[in-house]
C-alpha positions as a Markdown table, in Angstrom:
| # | Residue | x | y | z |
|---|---|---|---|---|
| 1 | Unk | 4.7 | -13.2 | -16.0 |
| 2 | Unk | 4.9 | -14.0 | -12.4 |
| 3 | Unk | 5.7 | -11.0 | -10.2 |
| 4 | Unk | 6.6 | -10.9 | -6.7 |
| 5 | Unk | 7.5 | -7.4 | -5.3 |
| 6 | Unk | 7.6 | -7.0 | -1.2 |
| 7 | Unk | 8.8 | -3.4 | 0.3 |
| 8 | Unk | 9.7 | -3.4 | 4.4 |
| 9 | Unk | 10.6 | -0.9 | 6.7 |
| 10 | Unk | 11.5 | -1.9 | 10.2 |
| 11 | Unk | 9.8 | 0.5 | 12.9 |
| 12 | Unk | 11.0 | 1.3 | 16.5 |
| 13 | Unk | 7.5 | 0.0 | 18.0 |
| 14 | Unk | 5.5 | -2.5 | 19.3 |
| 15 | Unk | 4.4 | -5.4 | 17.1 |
| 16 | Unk | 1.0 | -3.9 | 18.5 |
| 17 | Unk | 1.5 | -0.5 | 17.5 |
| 18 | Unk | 2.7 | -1.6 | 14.0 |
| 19 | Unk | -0.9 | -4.0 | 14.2 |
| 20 | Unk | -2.8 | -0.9 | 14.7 |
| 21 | Unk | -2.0 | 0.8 | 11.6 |
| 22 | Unk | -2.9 | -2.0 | 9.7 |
| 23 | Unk | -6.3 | -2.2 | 11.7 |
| 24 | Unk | -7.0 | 1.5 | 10.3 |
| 25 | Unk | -7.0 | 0.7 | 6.9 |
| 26 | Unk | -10.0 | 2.4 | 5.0 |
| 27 | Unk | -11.1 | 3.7 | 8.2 |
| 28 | Unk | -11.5 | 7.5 | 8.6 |
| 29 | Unk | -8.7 | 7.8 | 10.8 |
| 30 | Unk | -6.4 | 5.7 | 8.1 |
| 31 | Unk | -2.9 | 5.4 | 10.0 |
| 32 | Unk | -1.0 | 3.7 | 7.1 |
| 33 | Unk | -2.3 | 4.4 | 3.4 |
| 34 | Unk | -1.0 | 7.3 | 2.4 |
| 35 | Unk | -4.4 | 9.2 | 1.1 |
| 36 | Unk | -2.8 | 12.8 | 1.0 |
| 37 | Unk | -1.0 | 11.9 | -2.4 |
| 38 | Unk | -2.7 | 8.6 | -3.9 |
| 39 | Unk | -6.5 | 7.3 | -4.2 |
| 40 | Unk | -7.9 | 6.1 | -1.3 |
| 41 | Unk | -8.3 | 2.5 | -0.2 |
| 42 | Unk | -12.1 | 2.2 | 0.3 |
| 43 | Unk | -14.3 | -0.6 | 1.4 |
| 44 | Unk | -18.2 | -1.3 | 0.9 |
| 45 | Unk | -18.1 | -2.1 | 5.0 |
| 46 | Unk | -15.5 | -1.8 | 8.2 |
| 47 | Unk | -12.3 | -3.6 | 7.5 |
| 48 | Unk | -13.5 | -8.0 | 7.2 |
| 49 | Unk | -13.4 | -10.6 | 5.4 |
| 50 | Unk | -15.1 | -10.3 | 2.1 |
| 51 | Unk | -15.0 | -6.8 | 2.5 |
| 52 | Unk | -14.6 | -5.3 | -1.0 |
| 53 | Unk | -13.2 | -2.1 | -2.7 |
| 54 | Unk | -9.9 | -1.0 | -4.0 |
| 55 | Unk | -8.0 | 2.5 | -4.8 |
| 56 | Unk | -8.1 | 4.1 | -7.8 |
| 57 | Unk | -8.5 | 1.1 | -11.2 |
| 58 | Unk | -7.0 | -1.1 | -8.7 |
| 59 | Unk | -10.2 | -3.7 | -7.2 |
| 60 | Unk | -9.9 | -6.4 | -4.6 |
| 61 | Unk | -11.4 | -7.9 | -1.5 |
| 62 | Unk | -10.4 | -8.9 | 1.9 |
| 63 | Unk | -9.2 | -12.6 | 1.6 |
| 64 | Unk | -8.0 | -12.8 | 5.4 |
| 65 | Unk | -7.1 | -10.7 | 8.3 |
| 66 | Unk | -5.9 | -11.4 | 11.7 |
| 67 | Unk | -6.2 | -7.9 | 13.6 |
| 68 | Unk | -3.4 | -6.3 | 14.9 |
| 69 | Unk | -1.5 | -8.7 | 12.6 |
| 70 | Unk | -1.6 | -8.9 | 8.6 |
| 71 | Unk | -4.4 | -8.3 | 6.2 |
| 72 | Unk | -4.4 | -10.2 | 2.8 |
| 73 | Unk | -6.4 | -8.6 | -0.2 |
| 74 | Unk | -6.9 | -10.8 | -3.6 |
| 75 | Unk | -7.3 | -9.0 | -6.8 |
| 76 | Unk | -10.7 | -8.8 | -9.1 |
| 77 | Unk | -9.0 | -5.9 | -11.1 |
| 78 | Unk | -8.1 | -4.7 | -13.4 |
| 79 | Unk | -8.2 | -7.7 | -15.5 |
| 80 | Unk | -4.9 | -9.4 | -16.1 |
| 81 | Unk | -4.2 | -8.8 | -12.5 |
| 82 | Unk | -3.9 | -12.3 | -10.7 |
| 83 | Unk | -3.1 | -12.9 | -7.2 |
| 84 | Unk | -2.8 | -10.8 | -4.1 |
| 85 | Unk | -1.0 | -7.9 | -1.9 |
| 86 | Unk | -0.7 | -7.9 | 2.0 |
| 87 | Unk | 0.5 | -6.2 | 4.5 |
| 88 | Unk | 1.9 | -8.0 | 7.8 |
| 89 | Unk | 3.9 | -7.5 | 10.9 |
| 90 | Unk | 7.1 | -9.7 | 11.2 |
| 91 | Unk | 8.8 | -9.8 | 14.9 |
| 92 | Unk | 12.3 | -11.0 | 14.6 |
| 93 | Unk | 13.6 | -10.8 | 17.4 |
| 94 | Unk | 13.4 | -7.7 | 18.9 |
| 95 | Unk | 13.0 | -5.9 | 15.7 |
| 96 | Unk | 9.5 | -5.5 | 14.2 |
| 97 | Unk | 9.2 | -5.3 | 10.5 |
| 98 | Unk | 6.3 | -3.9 | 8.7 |
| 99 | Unk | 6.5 | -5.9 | 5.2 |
| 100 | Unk | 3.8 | -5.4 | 2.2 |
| 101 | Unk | 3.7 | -8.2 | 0.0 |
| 102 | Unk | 2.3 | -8.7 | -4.0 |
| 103 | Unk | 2.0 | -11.3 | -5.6 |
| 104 | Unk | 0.8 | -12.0 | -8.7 |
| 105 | Unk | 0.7 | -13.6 | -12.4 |
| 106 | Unk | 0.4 | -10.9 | -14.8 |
| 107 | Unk | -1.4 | -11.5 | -17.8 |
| 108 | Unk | -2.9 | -9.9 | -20.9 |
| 109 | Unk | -1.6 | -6.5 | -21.8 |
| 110 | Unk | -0.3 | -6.7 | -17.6 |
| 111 | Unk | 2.6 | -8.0 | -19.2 |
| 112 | Unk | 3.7 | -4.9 | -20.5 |
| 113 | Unk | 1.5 | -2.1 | -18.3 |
| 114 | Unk | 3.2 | -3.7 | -14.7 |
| 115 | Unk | 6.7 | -3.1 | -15.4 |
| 116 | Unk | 5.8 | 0.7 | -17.2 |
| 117 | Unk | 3.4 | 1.7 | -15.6 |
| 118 | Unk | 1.7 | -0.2 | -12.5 |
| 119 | Unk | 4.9 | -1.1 | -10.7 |
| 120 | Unk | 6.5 | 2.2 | -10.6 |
| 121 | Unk | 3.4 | 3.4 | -9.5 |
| 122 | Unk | 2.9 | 1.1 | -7.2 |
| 123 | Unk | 6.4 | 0.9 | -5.7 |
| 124 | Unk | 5.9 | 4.9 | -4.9 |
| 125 | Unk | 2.6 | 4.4 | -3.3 |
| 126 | Unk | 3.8 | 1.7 | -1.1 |
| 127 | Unk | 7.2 | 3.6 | 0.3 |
| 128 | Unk | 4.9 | 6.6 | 0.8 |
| 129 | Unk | 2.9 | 4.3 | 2.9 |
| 130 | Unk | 5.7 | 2.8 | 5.0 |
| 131 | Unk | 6.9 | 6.7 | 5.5 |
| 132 | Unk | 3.2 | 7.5 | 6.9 |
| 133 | Unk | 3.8 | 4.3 | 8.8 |
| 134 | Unk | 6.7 | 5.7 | 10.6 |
| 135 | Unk | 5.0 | 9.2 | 11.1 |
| 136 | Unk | 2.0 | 7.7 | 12.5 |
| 137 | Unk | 4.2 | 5.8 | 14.9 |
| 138 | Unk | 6.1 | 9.4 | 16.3 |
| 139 | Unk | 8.9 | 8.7 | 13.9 |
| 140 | Unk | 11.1 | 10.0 | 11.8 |
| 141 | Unk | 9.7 | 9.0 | 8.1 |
| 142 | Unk | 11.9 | 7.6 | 5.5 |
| 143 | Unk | 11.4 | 9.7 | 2.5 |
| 144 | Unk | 11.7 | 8.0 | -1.1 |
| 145 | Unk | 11.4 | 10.7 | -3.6 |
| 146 | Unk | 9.2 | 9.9 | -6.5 |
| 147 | Unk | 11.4 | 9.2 | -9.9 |
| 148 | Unk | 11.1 | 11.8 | -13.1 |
| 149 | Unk | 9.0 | 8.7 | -14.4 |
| 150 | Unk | 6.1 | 8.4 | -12.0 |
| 151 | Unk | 5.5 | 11.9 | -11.8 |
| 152 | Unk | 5.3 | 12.2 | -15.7 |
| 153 | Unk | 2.9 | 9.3 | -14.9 |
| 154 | Unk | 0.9 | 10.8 | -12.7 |
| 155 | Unk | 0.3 | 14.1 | -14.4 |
| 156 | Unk | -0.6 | 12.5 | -17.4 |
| 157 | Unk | -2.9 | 10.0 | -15.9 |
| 158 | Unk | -4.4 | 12.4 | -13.6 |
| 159 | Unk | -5.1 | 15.0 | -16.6 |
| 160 | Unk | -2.6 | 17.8 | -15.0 |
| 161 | Unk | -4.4 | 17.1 | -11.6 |
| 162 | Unk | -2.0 | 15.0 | -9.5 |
| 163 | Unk | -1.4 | 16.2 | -6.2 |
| 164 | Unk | 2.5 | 16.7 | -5.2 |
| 165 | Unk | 4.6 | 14.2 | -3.0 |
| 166 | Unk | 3.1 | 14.7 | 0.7 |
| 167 | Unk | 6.0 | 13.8 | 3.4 |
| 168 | Unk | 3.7 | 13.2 | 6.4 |
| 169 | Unk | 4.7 | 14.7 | 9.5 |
| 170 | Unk | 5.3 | 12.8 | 12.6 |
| 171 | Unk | 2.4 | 12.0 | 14.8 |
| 172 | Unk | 0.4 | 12.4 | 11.6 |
């Protein structure tokens, strides 16, 4: 089953501004993922090519990345997971776009756990990220509020543990 699922928020900022919070990825002062309320994207080194890690089941590595520009991860897991996600920064005009981007052919039992399970997931943890984009950036963020569905999946995947929906604050 080919998949192809892209979320964008356009931002009131410089296309190096936007850049920067991709550059922060995985770092300790991590502009963009939105750690509060998912797993965090971790690295076995700094952000690089080759670079390899994930967040939570999900595994990848680095496949390209021009700084202050886009960053392109390919998938090693879980298995049936086959392609890539990336995040870049589109000027058109004199609007700047942050877009994430995944690609994929799902396979195996993907088939069925991408459209129940991984892609709602997946579409939450993404607009939380854009809204911690816009906070980082001084603005306003765009709030989607997570659907009945994801967080019945979240408590039961998390064992009772999953932390609420974090709206991050802006500057934060």
């Amino acid at each position: 089953m080919k998949v192809l699922n892209i979320h964008e928020r356009m931002l009131n900022a410089s296309p190096a501004e936007v850049g920067s919070l991709i550059d922060s990825l995985a770092s300790d002062n991590d502009l963009l993922w939105p750690k509060h309320s998912w797993p965090r994207m971790e690295f076995d080194r700094p952000l690089s090519i080759d670079a390899t890690g994930g967040h939570g089941p999900i595994r990848y590595f680095v496949e390209a990345y021009t700084p202050g520009q886009s960053i392109r991860f390919r998938f090693l897991g879980p298995k049936g997971f086959e392609g890539c996600h990336s995040y870049e920064v589109i000027a058109e005009g004199d609007k700047i776009i942050l877009r994430h981007t995944l690609e994929m052919q799902a396979r195996w039992l993907v088939v069925i756990s991408w459209p129940l399970v991984f892609c709602p997931m997946h579409n939450a943890l993404i607009e939380d990220s854009l809204a911690r984009a816009e906070a980082s950036l001084g603005l306003a963020p765009t709030i989607r509020p997570w659907s009945p569905w994801v967080r019945l999946l979240r408590w039961a995947l998390s064992g009772d543990k999953a932390s609420k929906q974090i709206a991050p604050k802006k500057g934060n």
